[in-house]
C-alpha positions as CSV (number, residue, x, y, z in Angstrom):
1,X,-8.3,14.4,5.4
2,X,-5.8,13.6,2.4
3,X,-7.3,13.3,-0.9
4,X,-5.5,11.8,-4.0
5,X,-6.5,11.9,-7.2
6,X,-5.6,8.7,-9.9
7,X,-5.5,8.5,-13.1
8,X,-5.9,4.7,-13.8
9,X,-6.9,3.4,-17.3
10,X,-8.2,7.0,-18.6
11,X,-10.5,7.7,-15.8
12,X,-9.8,9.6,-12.7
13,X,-10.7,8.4,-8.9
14,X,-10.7,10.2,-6.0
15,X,-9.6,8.4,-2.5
16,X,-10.2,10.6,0.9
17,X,-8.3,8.4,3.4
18,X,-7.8,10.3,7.2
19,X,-5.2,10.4,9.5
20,X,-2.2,8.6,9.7
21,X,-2.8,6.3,7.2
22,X,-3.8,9.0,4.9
23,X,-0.4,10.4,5.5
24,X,1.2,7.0,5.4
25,X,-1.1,5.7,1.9
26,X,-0.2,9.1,-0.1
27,X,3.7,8.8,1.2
28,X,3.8,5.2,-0.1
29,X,1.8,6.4,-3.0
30,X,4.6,8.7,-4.1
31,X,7.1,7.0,-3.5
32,X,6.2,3.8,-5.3
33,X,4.7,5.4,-8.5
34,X,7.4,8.3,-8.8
35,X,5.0,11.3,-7.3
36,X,2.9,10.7,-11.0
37,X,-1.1,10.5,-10.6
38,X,-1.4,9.1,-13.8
39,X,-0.7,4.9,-13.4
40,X,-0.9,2.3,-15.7
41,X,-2.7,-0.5,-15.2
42,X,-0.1,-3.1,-14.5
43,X,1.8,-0.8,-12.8
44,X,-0.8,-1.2,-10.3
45,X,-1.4,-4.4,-10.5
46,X,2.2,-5.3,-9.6
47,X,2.5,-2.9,-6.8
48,X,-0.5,-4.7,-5.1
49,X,1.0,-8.0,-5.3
50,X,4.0,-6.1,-3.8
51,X,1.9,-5.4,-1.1
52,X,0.7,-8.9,-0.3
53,X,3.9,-10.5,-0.7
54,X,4.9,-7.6,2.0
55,X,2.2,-8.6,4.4
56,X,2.6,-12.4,3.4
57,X,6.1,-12.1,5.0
58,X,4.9,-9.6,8.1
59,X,2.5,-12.3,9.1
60,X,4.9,-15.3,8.5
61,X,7.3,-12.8,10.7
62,X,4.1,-12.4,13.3
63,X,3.5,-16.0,13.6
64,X,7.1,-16.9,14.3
65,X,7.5,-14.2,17.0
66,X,3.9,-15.7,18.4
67,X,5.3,-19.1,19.0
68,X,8.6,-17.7,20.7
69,X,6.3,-16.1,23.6
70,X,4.6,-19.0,24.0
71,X,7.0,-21.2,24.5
72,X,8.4,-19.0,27.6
C-alpha cells in the first residue's frame, strides 16, 4: 500500500492507494508537482483539468479505433 501525504491549502491529507496504481498515482504525483507534498491550490486545480483533457482525448482516441473494428 503507498501512502502520500498532501499538503493542500494548510491542511494535510493522507491517500493509501494499492497496487499498481498506487505506484502509477505517486509516480505521476511526483513528477507533475516537482516531488513537493506541499501544493497550492490551483496548482491542483490545473493539473486535474490536465487530467481530463488527457482522458478527453484517450476516449476520443478509443472511439475512433472502435469504429475502425467495426467497420471490418
Amino acid at each position: 500500500m503507498n501512502k502520500i501525504t498532501i499538503s493542500l491549502g494548510g491542511k494535510d491529507f493522507d491517500i493509501k492507494l494499492e497496487g499498481e496504481f498506487g505506484k502509477k498515482f505517486e509516480a505521476d504525483f511526483k513528477e507533475k508537482f516537482k516531488g513537493r507534498n506541499t501544493i497550492d491550490p490551483k496548482e491542483l486545480l490545473f493539473a486535474y483539468v490536465g487530467k481530463c483533457y488527457d482522458n478527453f482525448l484517450l476516449e476520443a482516441e478509443i472511439v475512433k479505433i472502435i469504429e475502425k473494428i467495426e467497420e471490418v
